[in-house]
Predicted model as a PDB file, atoms N, CA, C, CB and O in Angstrom, pLDDT in the B-factor column:
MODEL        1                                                                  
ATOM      1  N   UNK A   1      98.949 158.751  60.884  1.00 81.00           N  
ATOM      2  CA  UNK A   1      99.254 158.726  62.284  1.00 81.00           C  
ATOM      3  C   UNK A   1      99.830 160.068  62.729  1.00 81.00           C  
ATOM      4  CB  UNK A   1     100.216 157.595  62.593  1.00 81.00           C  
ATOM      5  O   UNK A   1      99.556 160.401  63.882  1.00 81.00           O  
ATOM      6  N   UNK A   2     100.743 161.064  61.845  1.00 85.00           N  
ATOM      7  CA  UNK A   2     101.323 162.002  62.538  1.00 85.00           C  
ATOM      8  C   UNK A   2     100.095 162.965  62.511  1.00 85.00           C  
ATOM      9  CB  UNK A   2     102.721 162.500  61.950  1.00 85.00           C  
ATOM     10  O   UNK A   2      99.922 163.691  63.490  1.00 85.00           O  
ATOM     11  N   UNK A   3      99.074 163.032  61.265  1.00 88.00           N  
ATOM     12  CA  UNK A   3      98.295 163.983  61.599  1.00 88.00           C  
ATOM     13  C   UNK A   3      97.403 163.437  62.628  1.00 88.00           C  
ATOM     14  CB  UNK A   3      97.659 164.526  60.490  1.00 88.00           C  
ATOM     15  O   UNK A   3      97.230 164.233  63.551  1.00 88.00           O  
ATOM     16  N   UNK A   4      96.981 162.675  62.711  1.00 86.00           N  
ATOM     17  CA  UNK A   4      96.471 162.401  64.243  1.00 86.00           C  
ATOM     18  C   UNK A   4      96.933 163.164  65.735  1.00 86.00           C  
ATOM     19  CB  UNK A   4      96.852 160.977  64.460  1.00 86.00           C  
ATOM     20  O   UNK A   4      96.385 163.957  66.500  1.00 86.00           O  
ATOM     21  N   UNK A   5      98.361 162.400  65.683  1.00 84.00           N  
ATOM     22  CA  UNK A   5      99.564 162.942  66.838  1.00 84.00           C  
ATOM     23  C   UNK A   5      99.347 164.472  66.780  1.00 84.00           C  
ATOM     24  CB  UNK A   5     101.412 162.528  66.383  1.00 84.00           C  
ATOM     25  O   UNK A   5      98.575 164.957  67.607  1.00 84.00           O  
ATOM     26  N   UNK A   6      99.929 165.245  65.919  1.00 84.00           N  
ATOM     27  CA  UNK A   6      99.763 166.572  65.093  1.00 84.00           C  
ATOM     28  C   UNK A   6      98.436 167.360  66.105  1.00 84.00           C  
ATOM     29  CB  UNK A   6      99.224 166.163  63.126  1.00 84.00           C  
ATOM     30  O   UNK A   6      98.597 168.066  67.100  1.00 84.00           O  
ATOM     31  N   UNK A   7      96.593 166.775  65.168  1.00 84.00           N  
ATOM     32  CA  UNK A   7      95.751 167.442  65.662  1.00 84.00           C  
ATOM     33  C   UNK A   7      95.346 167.125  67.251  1.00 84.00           C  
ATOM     34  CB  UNK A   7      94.782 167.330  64.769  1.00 84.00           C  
ATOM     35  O   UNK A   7      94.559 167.818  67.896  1.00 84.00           O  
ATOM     36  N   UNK A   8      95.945 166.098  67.690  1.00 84.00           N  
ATOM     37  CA  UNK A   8      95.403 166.113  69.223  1.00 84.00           C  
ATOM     38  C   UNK A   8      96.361 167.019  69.905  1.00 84.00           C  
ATOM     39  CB  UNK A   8      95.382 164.560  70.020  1.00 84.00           C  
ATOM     40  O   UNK A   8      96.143 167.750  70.872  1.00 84.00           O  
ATOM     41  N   UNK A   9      97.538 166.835  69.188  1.00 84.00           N  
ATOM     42  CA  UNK A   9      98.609 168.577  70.004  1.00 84.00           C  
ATOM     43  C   UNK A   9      98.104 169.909  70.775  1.00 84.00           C  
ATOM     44  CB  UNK A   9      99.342 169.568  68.707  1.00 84.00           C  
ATOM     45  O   UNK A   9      98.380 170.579  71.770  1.00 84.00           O  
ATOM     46  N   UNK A  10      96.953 169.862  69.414  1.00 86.00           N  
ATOM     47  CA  UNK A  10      96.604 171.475  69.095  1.00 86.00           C  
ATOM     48  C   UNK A  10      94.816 171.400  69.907  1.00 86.00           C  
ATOM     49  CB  UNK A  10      96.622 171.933  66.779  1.00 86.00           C  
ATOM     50  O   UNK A  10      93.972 172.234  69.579  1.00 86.00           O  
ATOM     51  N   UNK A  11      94.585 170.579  70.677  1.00 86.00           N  
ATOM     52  CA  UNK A  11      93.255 170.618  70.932  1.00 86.00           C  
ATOM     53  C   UNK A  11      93.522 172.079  71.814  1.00 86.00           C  
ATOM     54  CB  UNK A  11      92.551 169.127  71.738  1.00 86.00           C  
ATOM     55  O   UNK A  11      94.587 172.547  72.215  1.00 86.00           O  
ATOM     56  N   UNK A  12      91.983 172.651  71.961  1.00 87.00           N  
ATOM     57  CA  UNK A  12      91.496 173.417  72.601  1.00 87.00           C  
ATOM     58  C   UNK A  12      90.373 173.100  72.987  1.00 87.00           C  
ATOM     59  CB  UNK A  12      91.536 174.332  72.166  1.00 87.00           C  
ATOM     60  O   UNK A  12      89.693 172.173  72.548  1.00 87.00           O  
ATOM     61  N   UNK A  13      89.982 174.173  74.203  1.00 87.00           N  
ATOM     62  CA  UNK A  13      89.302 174.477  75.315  1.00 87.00           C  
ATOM     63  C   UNK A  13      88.010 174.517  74.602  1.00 87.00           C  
ATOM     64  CB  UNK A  13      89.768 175.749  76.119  1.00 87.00           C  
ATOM     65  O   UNK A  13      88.134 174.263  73.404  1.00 87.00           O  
ATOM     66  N   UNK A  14      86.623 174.799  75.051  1.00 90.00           N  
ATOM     67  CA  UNK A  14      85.274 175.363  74.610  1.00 90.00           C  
ATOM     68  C   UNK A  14      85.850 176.919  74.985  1.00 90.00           C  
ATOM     69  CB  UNK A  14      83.672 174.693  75.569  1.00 90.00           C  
ATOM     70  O   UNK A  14      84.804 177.560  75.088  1.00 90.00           O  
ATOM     71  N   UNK A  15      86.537 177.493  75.143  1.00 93.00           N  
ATOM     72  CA  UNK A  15      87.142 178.916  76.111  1.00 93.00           C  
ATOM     73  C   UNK A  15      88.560 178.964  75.234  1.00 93.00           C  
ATOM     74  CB  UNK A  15      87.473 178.588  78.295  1.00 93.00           C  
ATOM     75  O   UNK A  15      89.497 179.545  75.780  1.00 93.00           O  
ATOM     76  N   UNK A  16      88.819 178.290  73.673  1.00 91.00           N  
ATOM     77  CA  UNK A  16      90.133 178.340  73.529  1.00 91.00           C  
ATOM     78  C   UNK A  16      91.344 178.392  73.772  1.00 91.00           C  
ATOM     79  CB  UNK A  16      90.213 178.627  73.312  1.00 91.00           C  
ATOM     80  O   UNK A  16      92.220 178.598  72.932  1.00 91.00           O  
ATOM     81  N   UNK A  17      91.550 178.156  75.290  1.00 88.00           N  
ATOM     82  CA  UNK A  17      92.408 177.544  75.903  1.00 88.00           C  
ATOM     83  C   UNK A  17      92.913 176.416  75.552  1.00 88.00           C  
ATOM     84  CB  UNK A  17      92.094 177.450  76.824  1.00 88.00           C  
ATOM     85  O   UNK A  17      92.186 175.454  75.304  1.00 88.00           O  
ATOM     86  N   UNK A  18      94.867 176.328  75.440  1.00 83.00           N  
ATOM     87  CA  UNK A  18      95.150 175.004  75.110  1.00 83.00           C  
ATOM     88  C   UNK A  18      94.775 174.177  76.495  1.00 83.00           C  
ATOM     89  CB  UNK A  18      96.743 174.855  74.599  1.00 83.00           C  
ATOM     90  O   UNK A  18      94.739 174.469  77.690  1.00 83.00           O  
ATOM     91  N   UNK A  19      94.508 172.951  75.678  1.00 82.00           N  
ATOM     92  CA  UNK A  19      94.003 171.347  76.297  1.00 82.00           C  
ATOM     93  C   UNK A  19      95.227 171.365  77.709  1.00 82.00           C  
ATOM     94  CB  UNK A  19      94.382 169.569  74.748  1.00 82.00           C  
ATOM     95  O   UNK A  19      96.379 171.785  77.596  1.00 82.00           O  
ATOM     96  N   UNK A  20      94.712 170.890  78.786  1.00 80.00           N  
ATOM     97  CA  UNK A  20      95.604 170.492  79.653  1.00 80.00           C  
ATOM     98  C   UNK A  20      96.122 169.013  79.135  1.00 80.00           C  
ATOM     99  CB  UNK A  20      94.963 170.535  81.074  1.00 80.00           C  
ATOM    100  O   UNK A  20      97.010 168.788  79.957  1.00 80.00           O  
ATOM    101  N   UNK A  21      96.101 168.393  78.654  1.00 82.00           N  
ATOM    102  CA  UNK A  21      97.129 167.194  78.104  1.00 82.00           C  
ATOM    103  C   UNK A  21      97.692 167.540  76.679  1.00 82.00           C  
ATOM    104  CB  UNK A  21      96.301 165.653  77.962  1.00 82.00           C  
ATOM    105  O   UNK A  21      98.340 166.728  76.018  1.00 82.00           O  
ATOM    106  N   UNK A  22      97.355 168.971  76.207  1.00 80.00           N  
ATOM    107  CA  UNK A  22      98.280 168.963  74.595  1.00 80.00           C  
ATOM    108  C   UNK A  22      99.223 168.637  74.856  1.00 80.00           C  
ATOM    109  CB  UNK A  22      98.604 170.161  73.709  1.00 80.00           C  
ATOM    110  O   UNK A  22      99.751 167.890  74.032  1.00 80.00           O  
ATOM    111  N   UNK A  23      99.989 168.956  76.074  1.00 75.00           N  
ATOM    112  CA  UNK A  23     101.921 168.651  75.799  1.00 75.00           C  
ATOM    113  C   UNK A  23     102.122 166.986  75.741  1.00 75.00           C  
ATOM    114  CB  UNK A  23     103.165 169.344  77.512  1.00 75.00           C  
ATOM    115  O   UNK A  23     103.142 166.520  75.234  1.00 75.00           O  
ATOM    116  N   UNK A  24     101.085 166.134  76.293  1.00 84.00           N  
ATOM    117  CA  UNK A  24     101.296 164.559  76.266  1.00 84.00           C  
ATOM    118  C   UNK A  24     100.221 163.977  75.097  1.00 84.00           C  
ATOM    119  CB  UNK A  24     100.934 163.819  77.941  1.00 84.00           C  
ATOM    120  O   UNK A  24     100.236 162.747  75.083  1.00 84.00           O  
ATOM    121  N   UNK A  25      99.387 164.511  74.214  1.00 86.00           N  
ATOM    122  CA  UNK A  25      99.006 163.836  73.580  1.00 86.00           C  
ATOM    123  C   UNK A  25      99.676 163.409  72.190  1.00 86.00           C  
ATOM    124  CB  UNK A  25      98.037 164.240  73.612  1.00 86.00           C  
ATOM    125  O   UNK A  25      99.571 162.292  71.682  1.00 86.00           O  
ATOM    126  N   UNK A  26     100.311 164.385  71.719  1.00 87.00           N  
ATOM    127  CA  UNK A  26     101.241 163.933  70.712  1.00 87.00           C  
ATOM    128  C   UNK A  26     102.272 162.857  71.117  1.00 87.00           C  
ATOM    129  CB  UNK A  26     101.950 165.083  70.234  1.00 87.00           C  
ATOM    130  O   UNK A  26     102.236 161.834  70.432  1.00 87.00           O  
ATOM    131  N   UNK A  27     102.970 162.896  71.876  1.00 87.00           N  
ATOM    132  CA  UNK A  27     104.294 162.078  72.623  1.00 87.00           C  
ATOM    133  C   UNK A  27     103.284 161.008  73.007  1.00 87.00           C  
ATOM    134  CB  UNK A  27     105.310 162.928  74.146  1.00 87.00           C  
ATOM    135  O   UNK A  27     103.680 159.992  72.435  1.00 87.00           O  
ATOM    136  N   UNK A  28     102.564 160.823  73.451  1.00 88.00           N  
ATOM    137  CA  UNK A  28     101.333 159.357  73.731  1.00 88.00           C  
ATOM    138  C   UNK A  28     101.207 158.521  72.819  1.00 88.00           C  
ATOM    139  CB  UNK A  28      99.786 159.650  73.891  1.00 88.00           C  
ATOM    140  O   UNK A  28     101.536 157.335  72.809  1.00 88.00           O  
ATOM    141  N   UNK A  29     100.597 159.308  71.831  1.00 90.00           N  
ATOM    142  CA  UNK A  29      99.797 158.900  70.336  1.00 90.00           C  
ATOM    143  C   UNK A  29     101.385 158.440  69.441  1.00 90.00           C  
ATOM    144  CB  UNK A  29      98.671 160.718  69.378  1.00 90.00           C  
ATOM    145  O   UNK A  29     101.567 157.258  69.149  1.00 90.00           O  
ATOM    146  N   UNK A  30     102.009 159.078  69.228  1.00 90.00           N  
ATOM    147  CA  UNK A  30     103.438 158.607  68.391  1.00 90.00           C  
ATOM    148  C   UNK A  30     104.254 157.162  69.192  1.00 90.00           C  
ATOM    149  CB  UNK A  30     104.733 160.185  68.462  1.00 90.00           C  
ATOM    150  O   UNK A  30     104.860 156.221  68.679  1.00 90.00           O  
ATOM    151  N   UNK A  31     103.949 157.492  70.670  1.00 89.00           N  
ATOM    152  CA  UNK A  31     104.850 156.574  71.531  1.00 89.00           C  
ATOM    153  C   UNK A  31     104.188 155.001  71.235  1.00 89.00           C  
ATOM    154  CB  UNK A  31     104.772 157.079  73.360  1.00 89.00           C  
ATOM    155  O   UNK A  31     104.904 154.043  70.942  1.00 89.00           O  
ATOM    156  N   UNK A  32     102.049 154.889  71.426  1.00 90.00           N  
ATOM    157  CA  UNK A  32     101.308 153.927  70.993  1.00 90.00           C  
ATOM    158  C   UNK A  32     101.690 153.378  69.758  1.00 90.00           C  
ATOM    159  CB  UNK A  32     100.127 154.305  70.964  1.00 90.00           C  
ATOM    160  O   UNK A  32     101.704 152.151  69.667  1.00 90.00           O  
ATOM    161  N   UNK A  33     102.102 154.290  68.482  1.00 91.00           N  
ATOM    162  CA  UNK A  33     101.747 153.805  67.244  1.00 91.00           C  
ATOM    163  C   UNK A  33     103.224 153.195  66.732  1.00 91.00           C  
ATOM    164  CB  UNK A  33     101.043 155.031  66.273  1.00 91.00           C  
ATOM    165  O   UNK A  33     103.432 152.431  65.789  1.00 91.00           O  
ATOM    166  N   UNK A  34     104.311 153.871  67.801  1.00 91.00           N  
ATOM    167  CA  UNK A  34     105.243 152.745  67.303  1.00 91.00           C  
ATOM    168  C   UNK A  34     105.821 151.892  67.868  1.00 91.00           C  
ATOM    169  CB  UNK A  34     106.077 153.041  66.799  1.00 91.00           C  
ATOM    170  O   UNK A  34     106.825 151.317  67.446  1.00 91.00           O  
ATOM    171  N   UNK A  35     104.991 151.604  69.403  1.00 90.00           N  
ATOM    172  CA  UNK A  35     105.806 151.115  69.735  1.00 90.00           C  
ATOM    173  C   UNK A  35     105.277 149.804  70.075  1.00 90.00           C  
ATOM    174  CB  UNK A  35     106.399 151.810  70.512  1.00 90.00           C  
ATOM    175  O   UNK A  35     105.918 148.872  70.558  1.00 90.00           O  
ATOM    176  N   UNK A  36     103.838 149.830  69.724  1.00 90.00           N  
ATOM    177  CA  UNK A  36     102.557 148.841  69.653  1.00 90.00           C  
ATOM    178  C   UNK A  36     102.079 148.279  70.772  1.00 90.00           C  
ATOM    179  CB  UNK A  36     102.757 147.727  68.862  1.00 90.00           C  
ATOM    180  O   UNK A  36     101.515 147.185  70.771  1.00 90.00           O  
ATOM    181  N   UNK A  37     102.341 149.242  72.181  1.00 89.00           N  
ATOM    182  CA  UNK A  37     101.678 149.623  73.193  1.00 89.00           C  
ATOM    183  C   UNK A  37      99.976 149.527  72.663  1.00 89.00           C  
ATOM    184  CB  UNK A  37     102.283 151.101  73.640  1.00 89.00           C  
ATOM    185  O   UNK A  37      99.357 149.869  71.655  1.00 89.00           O  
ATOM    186  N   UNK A  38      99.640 148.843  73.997  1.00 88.00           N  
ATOM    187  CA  UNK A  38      98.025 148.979  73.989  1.00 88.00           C  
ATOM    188  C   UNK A  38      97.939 150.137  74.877  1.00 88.00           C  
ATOM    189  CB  UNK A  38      97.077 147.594  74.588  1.00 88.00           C  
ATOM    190  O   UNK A  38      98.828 150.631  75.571  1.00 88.00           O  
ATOM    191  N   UNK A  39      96.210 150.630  74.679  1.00 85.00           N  
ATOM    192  CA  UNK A  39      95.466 151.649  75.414  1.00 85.00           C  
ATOM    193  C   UNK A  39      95.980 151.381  76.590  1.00 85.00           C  
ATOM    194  CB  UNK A  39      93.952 151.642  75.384  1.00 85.00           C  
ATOM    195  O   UNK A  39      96.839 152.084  77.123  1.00 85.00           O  
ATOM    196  N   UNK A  40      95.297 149.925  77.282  1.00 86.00           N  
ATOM    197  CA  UNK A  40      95.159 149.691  78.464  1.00 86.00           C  
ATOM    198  C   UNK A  40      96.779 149.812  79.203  1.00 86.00           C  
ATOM    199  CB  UNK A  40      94.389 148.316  78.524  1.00 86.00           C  
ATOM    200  O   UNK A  40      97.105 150.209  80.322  1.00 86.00           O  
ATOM    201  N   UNK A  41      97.618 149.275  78.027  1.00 88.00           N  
ATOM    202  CA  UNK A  41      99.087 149.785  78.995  1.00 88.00           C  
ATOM    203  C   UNK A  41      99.848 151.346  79.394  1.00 88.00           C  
ATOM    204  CB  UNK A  41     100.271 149.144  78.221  1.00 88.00           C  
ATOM    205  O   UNK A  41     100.612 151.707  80.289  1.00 88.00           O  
ATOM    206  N   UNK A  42      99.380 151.831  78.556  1.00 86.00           N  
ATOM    207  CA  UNK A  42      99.834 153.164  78.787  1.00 86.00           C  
ATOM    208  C   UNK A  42      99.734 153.707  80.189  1.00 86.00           C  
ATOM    209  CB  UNK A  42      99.131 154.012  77.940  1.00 86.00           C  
ATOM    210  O   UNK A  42     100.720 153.987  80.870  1.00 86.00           O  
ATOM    211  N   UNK A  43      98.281 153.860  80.640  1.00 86.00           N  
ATOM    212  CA  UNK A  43      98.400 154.506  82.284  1.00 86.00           C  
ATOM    213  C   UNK A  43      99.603 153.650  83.083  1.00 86.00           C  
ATOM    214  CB  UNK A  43      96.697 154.238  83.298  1.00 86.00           C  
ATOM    215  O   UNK A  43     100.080 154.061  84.140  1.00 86.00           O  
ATOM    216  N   UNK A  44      99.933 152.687  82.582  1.00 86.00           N  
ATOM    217  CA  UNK A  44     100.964 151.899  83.772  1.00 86.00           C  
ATOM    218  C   UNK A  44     102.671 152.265  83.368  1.00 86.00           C  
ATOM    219  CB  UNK A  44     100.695 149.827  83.664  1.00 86.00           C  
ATOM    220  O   UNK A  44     103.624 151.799  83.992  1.00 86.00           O  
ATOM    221  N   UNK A  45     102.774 153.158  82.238  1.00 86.00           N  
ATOM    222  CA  UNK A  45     104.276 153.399  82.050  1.00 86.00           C  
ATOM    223  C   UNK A  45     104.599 154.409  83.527  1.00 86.00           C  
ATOM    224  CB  UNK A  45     104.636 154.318  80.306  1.00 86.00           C  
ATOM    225  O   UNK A  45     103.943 155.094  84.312  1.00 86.00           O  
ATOM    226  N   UNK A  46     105.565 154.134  83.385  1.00 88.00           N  
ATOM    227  CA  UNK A  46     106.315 154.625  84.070  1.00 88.00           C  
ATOM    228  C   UNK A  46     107.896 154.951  83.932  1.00 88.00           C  
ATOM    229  CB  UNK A  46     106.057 154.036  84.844  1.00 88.00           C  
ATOM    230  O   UNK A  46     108.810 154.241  83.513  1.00 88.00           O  
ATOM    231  N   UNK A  47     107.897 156.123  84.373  1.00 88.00           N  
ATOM    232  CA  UNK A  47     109.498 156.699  83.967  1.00 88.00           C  
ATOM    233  C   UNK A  47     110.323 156.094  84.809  1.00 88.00           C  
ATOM    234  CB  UNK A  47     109.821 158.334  84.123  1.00 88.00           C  
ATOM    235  O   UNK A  47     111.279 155.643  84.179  1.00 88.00           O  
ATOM    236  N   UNK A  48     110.394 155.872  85.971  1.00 91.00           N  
ATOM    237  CA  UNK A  48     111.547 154.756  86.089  1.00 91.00           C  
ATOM    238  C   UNK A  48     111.934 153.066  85.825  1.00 91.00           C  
ATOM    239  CB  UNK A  48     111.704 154.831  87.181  1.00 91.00           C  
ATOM    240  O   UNK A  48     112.745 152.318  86.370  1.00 91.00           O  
ATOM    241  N   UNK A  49     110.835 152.854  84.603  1.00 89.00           N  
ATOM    242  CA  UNK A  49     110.549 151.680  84.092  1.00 89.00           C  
ATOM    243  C   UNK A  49     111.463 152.213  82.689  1.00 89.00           C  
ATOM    244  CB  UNK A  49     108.773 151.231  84.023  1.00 89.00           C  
ATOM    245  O   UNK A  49     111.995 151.269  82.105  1.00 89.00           O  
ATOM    246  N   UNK A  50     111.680 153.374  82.165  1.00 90.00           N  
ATOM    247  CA  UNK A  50     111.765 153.361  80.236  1.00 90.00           C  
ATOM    248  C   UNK A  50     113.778 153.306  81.055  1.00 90.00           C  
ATOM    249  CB  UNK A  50     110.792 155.689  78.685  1.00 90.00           C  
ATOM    250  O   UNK A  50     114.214 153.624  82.162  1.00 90.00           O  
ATOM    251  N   UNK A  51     114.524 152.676  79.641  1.00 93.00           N  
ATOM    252  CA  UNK A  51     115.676 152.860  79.516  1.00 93.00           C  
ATOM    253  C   UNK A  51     115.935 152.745  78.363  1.00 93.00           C  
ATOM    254  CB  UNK A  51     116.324 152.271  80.174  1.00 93.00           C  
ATOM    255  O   UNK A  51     115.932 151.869  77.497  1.00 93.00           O  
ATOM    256  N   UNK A  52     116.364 154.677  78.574  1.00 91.00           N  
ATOM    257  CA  UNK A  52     116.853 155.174  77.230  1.00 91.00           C  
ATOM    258  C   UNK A  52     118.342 154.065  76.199  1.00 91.00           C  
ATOM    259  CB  UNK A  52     117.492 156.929  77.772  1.00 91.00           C  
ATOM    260  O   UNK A  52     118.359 153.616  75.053  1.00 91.00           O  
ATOM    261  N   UNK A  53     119.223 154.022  77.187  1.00 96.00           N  
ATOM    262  CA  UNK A  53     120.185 153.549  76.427  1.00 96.00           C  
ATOM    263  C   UNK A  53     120.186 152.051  75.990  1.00 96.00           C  
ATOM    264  CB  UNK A  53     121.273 153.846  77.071  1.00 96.00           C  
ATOM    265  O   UNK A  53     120.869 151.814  74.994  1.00 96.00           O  
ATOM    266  N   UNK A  54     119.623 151.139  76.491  1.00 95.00           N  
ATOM    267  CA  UNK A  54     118.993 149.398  75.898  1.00 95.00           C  
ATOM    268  C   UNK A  54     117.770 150.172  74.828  1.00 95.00           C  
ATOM    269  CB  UNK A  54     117.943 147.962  77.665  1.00 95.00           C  
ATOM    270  O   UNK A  54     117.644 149.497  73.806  1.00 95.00           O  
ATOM    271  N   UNK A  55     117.046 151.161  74.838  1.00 91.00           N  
ATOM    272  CA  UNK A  55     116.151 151.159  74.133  1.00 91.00           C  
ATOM    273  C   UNK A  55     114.787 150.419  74.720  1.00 91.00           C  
ATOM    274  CB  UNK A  55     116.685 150.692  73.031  1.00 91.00           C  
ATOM    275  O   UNK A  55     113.820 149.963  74.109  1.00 91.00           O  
ATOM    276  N   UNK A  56     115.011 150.460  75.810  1.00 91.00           N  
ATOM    277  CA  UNK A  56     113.662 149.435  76.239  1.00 91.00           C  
ATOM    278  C   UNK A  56     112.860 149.987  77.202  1.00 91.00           C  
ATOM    279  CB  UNK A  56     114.043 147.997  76.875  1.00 91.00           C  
ATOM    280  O   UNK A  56     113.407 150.760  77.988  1.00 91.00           O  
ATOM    281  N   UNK A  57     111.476 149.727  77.344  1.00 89.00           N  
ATOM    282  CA  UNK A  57     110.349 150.276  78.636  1.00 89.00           C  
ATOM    283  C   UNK A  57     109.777 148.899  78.784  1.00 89.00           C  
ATOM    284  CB  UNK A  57     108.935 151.668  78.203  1.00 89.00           C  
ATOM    285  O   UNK A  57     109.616 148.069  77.889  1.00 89.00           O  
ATOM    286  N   UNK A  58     109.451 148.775  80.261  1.00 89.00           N  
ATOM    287  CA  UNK A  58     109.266 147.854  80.517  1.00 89.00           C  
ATOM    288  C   UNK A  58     107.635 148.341  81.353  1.00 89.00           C  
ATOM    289  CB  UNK A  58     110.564 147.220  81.138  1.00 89.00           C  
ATOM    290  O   UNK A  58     107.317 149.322  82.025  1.00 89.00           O  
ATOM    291  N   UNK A  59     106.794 146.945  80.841  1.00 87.00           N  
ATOM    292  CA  UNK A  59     105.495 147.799  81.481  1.00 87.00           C  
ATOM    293  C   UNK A  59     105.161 146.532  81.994  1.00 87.00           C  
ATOM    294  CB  UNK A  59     104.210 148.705  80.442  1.00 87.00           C  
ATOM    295  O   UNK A  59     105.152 145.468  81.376  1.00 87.00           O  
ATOM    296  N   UNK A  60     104.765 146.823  83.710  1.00 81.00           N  
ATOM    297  CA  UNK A  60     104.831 145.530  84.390  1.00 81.00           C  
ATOM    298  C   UNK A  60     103.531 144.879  85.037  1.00 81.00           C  
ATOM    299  CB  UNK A  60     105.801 145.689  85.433  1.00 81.00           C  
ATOM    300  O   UNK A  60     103.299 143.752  85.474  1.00 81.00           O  
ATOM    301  N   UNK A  61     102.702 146.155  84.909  1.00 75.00           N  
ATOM    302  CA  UNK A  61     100.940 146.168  85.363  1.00 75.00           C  
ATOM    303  C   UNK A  61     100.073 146.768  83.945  1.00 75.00           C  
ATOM    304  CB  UNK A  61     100.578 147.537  86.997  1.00 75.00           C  
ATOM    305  O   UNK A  61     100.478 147.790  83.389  1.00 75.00           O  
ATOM    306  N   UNK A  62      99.440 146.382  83.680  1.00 62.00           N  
ATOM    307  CA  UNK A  62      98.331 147.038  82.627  1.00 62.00           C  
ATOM    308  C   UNK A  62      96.946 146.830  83.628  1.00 62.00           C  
ATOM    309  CB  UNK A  62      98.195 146.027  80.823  1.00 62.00           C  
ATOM    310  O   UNK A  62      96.713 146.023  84.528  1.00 62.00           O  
ATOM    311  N   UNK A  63      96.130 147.970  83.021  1.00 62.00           N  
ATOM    312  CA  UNK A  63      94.758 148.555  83.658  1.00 62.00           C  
ATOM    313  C   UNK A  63      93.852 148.101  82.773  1.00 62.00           C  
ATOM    314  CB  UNK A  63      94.601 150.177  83.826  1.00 62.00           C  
ATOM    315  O   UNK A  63      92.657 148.353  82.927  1.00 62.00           O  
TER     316      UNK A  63                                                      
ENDMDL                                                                          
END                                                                             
């Protein structure tokens, strides 16, 4: 799983340009695999849904 997380970091461009989502695909991919989030829920997180200090995100629509 981390080399997964890891190589989607580092994607590039056809133009070797880093990926416009490298900075969220690692933090995505680590966030899915532990936290046993589905695909389909992810587009519906939301940052004023996560709380850091309970430890909890709450996801209230899935796509």
């Amino acid at each position: 799983m981390e080399t997964l997380a890891n190589t989607a970091a580092e994607l590039r461009t056809k133009y070797n340009q880093t990926s416009a989502a490298s900075s969220v695909n690692r933090a995505l991919i680590r966030h899915l695999a532990y936290t046993g989030l589905r695909w389909s829920e992810a587009p519906a997180l939301r940052a004023n849904k996560v709380d850091l200090d309970k430890r909890r995100i709450r996801v209230s629509v899935a796509f």
